[in-house]
C-alpha positions as CSV (number, residue, x, y, z in Angstrom):
1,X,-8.2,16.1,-11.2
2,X,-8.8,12.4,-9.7
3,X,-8.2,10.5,-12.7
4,X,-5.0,12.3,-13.3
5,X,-1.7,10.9,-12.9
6,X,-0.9,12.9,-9.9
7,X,2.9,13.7,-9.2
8,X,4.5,16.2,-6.1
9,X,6.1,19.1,-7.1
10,X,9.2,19.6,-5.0
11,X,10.0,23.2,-5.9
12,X,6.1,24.5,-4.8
13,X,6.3,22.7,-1.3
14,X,9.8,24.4,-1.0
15,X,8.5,27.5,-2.3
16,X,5.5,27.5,0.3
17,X,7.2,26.6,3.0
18,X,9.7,29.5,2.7
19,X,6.8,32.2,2.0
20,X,4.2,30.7,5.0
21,X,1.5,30.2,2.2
22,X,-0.6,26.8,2.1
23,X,-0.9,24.0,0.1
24,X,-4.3,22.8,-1.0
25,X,-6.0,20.0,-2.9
26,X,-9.3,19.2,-3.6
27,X,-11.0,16.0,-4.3
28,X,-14.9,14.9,-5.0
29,X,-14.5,11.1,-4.8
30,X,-10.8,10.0,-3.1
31,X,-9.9,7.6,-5.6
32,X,-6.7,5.7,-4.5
33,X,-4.6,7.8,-6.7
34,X,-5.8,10.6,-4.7
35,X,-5.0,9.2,-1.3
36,X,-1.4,8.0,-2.3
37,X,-0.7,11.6,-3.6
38,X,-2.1,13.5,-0.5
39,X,0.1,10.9,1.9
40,X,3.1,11.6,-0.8
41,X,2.5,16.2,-0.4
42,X,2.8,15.4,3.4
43,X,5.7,13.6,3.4
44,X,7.6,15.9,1.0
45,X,6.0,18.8,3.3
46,X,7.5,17.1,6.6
47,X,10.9,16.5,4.9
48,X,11.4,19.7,4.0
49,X,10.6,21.2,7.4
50,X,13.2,18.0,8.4
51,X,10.4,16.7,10.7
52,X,10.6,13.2,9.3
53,X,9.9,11.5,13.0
54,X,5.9,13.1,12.5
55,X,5.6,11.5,9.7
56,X,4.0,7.8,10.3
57,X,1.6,9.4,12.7
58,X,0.4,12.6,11.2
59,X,-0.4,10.3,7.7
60,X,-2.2,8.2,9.8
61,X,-4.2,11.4,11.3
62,X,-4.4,12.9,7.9
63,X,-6.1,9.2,6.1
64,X,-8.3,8.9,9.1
65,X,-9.1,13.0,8.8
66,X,-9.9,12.5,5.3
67,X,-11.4,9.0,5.4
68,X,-14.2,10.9,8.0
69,X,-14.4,13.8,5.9
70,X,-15.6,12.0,2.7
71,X,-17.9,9.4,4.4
72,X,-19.6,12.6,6.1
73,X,-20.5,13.4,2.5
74,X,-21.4,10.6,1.5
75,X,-23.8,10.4,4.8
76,X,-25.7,13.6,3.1
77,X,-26.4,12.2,-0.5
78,X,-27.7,8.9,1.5
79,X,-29.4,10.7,4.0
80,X,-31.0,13.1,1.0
81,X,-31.4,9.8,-1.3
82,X,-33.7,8.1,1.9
83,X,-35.6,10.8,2.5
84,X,-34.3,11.3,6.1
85,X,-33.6,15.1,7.8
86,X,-29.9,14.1,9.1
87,X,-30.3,16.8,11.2
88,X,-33.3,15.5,12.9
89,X,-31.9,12.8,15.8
90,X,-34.2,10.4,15.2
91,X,-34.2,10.6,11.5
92,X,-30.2,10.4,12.2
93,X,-30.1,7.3,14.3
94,X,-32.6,5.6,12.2
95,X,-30.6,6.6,8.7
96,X,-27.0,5.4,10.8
97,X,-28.8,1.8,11.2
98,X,-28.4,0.8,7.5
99,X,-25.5,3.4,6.4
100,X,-22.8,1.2,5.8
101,X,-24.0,-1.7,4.4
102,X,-26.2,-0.1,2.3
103,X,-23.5,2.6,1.3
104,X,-20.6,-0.1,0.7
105,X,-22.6,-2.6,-1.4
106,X,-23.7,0.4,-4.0
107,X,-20.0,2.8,-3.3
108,X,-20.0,4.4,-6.9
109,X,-23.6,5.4,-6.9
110,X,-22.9,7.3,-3.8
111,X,-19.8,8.3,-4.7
112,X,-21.1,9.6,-8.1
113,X,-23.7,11.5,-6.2
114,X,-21.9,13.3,-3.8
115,X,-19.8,14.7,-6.8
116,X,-22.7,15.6,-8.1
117,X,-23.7,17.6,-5.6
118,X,-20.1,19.4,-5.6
119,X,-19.5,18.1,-2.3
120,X,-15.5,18.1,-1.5
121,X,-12.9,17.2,0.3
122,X,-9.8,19.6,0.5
123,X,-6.3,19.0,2.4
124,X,-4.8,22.5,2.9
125,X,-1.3,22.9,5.3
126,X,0.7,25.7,6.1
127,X,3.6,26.3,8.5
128,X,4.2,30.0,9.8
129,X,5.5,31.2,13.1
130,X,7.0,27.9,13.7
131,X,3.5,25.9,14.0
132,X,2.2,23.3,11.0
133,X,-1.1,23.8,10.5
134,X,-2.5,20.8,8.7
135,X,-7.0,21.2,7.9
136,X,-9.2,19.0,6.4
137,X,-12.2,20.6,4.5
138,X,-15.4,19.4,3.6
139,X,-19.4,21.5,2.7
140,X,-20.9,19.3,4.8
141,X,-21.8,21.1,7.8
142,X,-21.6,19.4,10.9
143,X,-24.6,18.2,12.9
144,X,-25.6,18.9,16.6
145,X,-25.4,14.9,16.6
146,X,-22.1,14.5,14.6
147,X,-20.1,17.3,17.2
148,X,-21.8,15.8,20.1
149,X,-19.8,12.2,19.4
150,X,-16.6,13.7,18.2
151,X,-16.4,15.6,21.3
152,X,-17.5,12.3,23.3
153,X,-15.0,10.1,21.7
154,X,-11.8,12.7,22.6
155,X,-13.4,12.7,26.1
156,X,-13.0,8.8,26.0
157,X,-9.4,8.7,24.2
158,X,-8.5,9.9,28.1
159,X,-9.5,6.8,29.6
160,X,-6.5,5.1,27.7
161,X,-2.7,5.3,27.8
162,X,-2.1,3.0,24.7
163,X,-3.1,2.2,21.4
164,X,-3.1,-1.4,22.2
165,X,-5.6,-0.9,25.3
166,X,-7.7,0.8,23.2
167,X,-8.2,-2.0,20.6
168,X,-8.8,-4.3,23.5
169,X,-11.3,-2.6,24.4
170,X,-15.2,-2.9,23.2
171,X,-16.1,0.5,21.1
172,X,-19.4,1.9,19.2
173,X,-18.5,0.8,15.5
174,X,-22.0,1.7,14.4
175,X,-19.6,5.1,12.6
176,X,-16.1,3.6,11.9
177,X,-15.1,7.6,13.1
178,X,-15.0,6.3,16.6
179,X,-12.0,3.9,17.1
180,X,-10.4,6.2,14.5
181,X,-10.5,9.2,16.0
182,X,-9.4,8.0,19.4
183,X,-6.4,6.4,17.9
184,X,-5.5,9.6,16.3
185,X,-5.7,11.7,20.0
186,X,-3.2,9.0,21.2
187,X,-1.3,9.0,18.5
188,X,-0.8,12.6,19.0
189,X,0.6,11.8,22.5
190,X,3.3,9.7,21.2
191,X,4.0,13.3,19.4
192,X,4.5,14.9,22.8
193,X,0.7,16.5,21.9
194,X,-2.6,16.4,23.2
195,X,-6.2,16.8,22.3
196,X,-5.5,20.6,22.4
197,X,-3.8,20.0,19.7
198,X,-6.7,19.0,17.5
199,X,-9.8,21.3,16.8
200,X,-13.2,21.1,14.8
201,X,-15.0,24.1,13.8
202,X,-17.7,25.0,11.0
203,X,-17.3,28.0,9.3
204,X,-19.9,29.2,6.4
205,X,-20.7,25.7,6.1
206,X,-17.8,24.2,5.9
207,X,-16.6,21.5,8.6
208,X,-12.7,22.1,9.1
209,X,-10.7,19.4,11.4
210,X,-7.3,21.0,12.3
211,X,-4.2,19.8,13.6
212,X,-1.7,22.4,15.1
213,X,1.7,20.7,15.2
214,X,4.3,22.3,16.5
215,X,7.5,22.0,15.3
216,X,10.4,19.9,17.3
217,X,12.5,22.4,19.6
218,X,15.5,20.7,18.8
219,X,14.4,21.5,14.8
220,X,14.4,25.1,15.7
221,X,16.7,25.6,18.0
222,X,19.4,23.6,15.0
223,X,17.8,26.6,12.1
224,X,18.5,29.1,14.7
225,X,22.2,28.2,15.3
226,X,22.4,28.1,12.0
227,X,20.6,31.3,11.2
228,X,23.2,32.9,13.8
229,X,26.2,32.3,12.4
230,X,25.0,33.8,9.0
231,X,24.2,36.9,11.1
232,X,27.1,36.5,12.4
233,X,28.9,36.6,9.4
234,X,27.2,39.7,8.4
235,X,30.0,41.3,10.0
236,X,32.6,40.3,7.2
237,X,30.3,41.9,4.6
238,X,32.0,45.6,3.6
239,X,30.7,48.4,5.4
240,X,28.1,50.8,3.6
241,X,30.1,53.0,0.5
242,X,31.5,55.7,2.5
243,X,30.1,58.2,-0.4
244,X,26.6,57.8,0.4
245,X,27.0,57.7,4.4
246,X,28.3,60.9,3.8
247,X,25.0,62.2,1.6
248,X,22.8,59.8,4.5
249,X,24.5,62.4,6.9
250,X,23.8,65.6,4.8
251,X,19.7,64.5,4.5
252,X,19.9,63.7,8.6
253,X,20.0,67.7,8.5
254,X,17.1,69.3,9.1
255,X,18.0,73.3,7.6
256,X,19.9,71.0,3.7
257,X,17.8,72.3,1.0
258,X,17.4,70.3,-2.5
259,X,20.0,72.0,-4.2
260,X,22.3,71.2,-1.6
261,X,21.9,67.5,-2.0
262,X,21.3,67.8,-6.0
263,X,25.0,69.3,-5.9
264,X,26.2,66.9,-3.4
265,X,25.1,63.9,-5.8
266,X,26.3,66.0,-8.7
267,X,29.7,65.7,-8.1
268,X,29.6,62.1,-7.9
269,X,29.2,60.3,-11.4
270,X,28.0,57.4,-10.6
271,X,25.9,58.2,-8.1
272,X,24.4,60.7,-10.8
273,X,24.2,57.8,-13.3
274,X,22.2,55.7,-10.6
275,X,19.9,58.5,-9.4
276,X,18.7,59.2,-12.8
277,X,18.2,55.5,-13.9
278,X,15.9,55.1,-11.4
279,X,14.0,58.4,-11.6
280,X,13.7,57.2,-15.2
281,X,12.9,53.5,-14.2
282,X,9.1,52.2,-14.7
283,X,8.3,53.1,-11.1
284,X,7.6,56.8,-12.2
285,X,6.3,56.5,-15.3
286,X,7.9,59.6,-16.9
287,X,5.8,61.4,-19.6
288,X,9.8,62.5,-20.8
289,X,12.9,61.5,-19.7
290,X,14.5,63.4,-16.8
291,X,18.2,64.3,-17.1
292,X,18.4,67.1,-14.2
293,X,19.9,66.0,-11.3
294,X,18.2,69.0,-9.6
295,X,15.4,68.2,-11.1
296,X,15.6,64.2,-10.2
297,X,15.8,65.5,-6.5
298,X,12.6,67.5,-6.6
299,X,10.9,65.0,-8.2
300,X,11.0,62.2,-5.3
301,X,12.0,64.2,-2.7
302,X,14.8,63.9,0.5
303,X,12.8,60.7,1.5
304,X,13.3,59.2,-1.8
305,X,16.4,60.5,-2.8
306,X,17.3,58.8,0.4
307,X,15.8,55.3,-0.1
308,X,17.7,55.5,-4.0
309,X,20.8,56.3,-2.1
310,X,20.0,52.6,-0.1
311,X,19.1,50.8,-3.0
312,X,22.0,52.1,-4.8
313,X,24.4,51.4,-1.5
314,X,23.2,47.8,-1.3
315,X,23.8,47.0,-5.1
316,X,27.2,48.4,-5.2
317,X,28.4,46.0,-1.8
318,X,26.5,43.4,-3.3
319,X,28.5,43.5,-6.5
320,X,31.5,43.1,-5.2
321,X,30.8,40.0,-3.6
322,X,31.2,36.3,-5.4
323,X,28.3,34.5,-6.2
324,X,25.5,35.4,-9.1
325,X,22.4,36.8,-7.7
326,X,21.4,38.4,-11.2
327,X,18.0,36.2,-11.3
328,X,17.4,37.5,-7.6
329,X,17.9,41.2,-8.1
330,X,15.3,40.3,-11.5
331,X,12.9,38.9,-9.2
332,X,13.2,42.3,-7.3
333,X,12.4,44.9,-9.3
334,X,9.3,42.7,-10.3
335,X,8.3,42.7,-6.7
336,X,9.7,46.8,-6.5
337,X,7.2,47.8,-9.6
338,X,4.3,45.5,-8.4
339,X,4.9,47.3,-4.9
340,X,4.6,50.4,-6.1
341,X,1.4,49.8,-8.3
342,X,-0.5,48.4,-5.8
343,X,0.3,51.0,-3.2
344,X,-0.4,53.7,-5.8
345,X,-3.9,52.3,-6.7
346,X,-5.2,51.1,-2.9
347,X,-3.0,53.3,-0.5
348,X,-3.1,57.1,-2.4
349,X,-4.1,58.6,0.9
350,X,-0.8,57.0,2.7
351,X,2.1,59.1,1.9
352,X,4.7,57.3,3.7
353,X,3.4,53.6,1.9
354,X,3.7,55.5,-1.5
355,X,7.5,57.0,-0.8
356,X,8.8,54.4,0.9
357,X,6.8,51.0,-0.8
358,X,9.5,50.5,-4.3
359,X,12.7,50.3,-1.8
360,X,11.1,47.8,0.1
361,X,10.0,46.0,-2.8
362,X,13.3,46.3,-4.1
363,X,15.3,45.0,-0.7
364,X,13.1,42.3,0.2
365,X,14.9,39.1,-0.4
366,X,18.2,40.7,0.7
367,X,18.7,37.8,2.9
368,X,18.4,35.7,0.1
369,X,21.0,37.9,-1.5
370,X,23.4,37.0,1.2
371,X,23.4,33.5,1.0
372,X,23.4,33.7,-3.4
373,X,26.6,36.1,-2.5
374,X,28.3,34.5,0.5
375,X,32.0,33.2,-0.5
376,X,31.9,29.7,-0.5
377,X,34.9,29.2,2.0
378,X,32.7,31.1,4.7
379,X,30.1,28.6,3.5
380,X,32.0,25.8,4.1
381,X,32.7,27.4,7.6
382,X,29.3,27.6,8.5
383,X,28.7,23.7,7.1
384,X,31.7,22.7,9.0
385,X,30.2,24.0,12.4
386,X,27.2,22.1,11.9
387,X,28.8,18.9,11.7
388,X,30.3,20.1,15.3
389,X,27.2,20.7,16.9
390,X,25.9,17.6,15.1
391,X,23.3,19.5,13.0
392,X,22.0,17.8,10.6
393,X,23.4,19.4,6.7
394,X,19.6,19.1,5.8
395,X,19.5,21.8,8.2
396,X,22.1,23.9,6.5
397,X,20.6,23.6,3.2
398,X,17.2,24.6,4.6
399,X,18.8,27.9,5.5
400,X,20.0,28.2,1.9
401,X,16.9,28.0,0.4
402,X,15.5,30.9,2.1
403,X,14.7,29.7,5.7
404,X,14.7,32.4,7.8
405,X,15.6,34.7,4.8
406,X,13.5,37.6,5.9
407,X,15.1,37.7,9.4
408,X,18.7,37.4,8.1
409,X,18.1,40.1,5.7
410,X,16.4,42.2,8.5
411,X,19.8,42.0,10.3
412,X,21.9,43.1,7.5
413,X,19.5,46.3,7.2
414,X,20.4,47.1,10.8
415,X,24.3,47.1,10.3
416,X,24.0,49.3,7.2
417,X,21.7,51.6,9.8
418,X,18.8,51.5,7.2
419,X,15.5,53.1,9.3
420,X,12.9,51.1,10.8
421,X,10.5,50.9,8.3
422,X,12.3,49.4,5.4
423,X,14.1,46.8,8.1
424,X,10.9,45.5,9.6
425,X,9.6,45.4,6.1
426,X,12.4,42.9,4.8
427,X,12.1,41.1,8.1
428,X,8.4,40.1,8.3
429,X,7.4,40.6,4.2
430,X,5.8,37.1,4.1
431,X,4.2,37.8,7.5
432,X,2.3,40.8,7.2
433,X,0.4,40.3,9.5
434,X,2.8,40.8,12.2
435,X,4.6,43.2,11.1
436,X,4.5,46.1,13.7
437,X,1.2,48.9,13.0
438,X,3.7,51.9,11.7
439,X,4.5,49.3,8.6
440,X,1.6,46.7,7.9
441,X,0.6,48.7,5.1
442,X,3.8,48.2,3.7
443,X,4.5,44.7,4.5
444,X,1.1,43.8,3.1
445,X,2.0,45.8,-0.6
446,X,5.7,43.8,-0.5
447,X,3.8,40.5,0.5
448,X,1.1,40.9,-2.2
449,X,3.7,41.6,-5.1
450,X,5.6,38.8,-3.9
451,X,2.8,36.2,-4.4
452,X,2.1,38.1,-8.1
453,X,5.4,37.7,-9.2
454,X,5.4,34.2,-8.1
455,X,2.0,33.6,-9.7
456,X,3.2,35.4,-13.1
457,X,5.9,32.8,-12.8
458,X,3.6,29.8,-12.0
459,X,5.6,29.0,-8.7
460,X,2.4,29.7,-6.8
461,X,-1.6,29.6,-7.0
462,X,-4.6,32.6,-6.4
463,X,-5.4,30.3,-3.2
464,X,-2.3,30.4,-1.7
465,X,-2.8,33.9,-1.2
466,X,-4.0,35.2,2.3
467,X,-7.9,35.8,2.4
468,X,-7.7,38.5,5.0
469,X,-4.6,40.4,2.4
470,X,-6.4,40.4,-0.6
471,X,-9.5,42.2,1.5
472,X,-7.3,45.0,2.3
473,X,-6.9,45.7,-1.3
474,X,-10.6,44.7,-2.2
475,X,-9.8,41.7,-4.4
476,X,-12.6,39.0,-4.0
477,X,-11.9,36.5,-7.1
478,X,-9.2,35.1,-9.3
479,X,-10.8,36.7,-11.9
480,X,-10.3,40.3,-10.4
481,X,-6.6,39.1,-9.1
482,X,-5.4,38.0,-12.6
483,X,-7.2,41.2,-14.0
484,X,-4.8,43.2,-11.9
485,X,-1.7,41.2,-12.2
486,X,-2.2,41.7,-15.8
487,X,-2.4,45.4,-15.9
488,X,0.9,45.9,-14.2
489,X,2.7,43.4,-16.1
490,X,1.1,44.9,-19.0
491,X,2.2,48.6,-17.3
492,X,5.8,47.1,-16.9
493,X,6.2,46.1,-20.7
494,X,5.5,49.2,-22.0
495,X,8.5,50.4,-19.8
């Protein structure tokens, strides 16, 4: 990958953002090429998010991160090449004494070793819950020694106020790290941050430095305004169809039979139509075509009869409204059948996952629905307002492209009185992991089938998929991942 010509895709930083995955890349050597495109994925990254003032000092953070990251690397093939222990302090202090000059006047040796040894350095960042999480990898592990002056050089970054005193000052150059590092802490306090701000942890052998950036208030605060008046808008958008409110009621009654809704539905054609078109979708995998209504109704049951009926509801009121959201609702039923399949194969012991799981497959990106569907005047309205409050239309465009999608379409579940489960499933699908106890199972289904719709599609990549996810369903390589995707999809052609 470093001697390619290296250029940012747009449309994955847009698509990460939106779902809360990371980004990641890997390097062995940092050529320049490399460098340039790592500063060029953070800028895109901030812009997106619209936190362009971060910019200049977070790419300094990141180079200097980076920059530390590969000469640690470079320390262990020297180290190893000299015969020294670099975890011994004495073997450490005497290998430091001729590092540099030694290292710079022979780089590509070095360099060439260290790739060699499959030592890396990887850039991952991720924004969720409002936070940008920005990490620098590399498999060296940290020494006793190395912590020891990273944590004495942020204890030193408090005796100054300014950049400026600080490179007045006389510093321990003997590890170019040291004026670096201190720099980046204060350049964090021109960000309103502080050393809290910035960790370093080893985990399995890997050294990770982390930046936790929150992002700008007034950022927030403009997305939520915006988010508001789309909610608020919800209230224009028709009411439920008053044919299947009336069949919600009849299923809210404890004593109705089966036959009593079968006949219900029966004497409504298209709600007949519907019902069996899904009963005979690829979610249920009929041996033989069902053509019973009676029959449909004992085969998934009041629950699902009622989760049909708000599918069915949504798709009718979304019909009606302009806009083409065709490539949306396609998306959908990807994300419904890949639900289901994964819920069938991990969660057979979970009744309520299994009945409930294809609906919320199916409604997940209902926010994103609503903004494919909105008339454009009411867009325009909502534009217009922005410019009032002197939001930014970056802002309003953010929202478009699925900002806040989840919560927007959460809202629109709670007009149409949709229950609980399949509302906090829309709302926190790309955030499993705090989606309340009584639906996590579900979230994590919807969130998984996502990501494997979006990897079918090459939007996204097997790393961008949570680690702590893909344990819930047992998946521990790409290999077994792709295996699995490829069933389904296989399962899905064959219906």
């Amino acid at each position: 990958m470093d001697e390619q010509i290296l250029s940012v895709d747009t449309a994955k930083i847009r698509m990460a953002i939106n779902s809360g995955v990371p980004l990641s890349i890997t390097t062995y050597t940092l050529p320049h090429n490399m460098e340039v495109y790592m500063n060029e994925i953070l800028t895109c990254f901030f812009k997106e998010l619209h936190q362009e003032q971060m910019i200049q000092y977070i790419t300094y953070c990141q180079n200097e991160l980076i920059t530390n990251a590969k000469k640690a690397n470079t320390k262990r093939v020297y180290f190893k090449d000299k015969g020294l222990d670099i975890n011994n302090p004495e073997d450490y202090e005497e290998g430091m004494k001729s590092f540099k000059v030694d290292t710079l006047s022979n780089i590509n040796y070095y360099l060439s070793n260290q790739k060699h040894e499959g030592l890396y350095v990887r850039l991952v960042i991720q924004v969720r819950d409002n936070v940008i999480r920005m990490e620098i990898h590399n498999n060296s592990e940290l020494t006793y020694t190395e912590y020891k002056r990273i944590q004495d050089k942020i204890s030193r970054a408090q005796q100054y106020t300014s950049i400026e005193d600080t490179l007045n000052s006389v510093l321990d150059e003997s590890e170019g790290a040291g004026l670096g590092l201190i720099i980046l802490i204060l350049m964090l306090r021109k960000l309103g941050m502080s050393e809290d701000n910035f960790q370093t942890v080893c985990e399995k052998g890997v050294t990770i430095t982390r930046l936790c950036l929150p992002i700008y208030s007034n950022t927030k605060t403009n997305i939520d305004i915006v988010t508001q008046e789309f909610q608020d808008g919800i209230d224009v958008l028709p009411q439920f169809p008053e044919n299947i409110t009336h069949l919600n009621s009849l299923l809210s009654d404890p004593e109705v039979s089966m036959s009593e809704v079968a006949a219900s539905i029966g004497t409504d054609a298209t709600l007949t139509g519907e019902l069996l078109k899904q009963v005979n979708s690829a979610a249920f995998s009929l041996n033989q075509p069902c053509s019973n209504i009676a029959d449909a109704v004992k085969m998934v049951g009041l629950r699902g009869v009622r989760n049909m009926l708000y599918t069915i509801g949504t798709m009718q009121v979304f019909s009606k409204l302009p806009g083409n959201s065709e490539k949306l609702w396609a998306h959908s039923y990807k994300v419904a059948f890949y639900s289901f399949n994964l819920a069938y194969n991990f969660f057979q012991g979970s009744r309520d996952v299994i009945e409930n799981v294809y609906t919320c497959g199916l409604l997940h990106d209902m926010g994103k629905i609503i903004f494919e569907a909105s008339h454009p005047k009411y867009l325009e309205k909502v534009k217009n307002l922005c410019q009032q409050k002197g939001i930014e239309s970056e802002v309003f465009e953010k929202i478009l492209c699925g900002v806040n999608h989840g919560e927007i379409g959460a809202k629109v579940a709670e007009k149409w009185n949709f229950p609980d489960v399949l509302t906090q499933v829309i709302r926190y699908h790309h955030s499993p992991e705090s989606a309340p106890e009584f639906c996590k199972r579900l979230s994590m289904c919807v969130y998984l089938a996502d990501l494997m719709v979006h990897y079918t599609d090459g939007e996204c990549d097997f790393y961008q998929v949570d680690r702590s996810i893909l344990a819930q369903f047992k998946i521990t390589s790409e290999e077994q991942f792709k295996m699995i995707v490829d069933r389904i999809n296989q399962k899905m052609e064959r219906h």
